[in-house]
N, C-alpha and C positions, 0 to 999 in steps of 0.2 A: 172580250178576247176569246172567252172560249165559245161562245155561241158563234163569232167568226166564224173560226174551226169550225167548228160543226157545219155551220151554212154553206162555209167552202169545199170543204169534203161531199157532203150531201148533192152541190152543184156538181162535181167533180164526177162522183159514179153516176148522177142521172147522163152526165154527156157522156158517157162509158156507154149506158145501157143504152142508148137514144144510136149511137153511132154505132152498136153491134148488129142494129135491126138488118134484116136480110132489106135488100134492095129488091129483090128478083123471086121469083118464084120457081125454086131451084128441079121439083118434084112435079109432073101435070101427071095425069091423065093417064095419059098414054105411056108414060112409064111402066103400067101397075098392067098394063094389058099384056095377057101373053099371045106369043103370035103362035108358039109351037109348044107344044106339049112333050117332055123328055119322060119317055117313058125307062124304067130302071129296074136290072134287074138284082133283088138285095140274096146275097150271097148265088148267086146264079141265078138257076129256076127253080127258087125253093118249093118243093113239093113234087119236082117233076124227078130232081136225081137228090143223091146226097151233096149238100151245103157244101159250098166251096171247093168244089173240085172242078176237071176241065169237062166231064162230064156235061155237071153243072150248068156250066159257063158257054157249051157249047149248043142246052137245051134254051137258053136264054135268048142268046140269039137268033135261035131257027125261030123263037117264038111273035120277034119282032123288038126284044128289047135293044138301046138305044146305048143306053149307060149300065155296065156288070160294077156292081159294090161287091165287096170283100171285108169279111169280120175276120183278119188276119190279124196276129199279133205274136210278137218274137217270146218265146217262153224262156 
């Protein structure tokens, strides 16, 4: 009786694991290739003005940056 149970349960998660299997292959290749490069500028143009200001933000962009990050937080 109890080795049943067991046999049955045992059957029971292998057809779990068997029927979770991915069918597809959800991830290729080409997913992982970049086509463009995002270039960023972290808290402006650090090094060019003072960190997070419009200065900053304004040296970032003449520079070519794409995406301006900000280390802002409410005090």
């Amino acid at each position: 009786m109890v080795i049943n149970r067991v046999v049955r349960n045992s059957l029971a998660l292998l057809f779990l694991f068997v029927s979770c299997q991915a069918t597809q292959k959800t991830m290729t290749a080409s997913a992982y290739q970049v086509k463009e490069f995002d270039t960023q500028g972290h808290r402006g143009a650090r090094g060019l003005a003072p960190e997070n200001t419009f200065p900053a933000m304004k040296a970032g962009l003449d520079a070519g940056v794409r995406t301006l990050e900000m280390d802002v937080v409410i005090t």
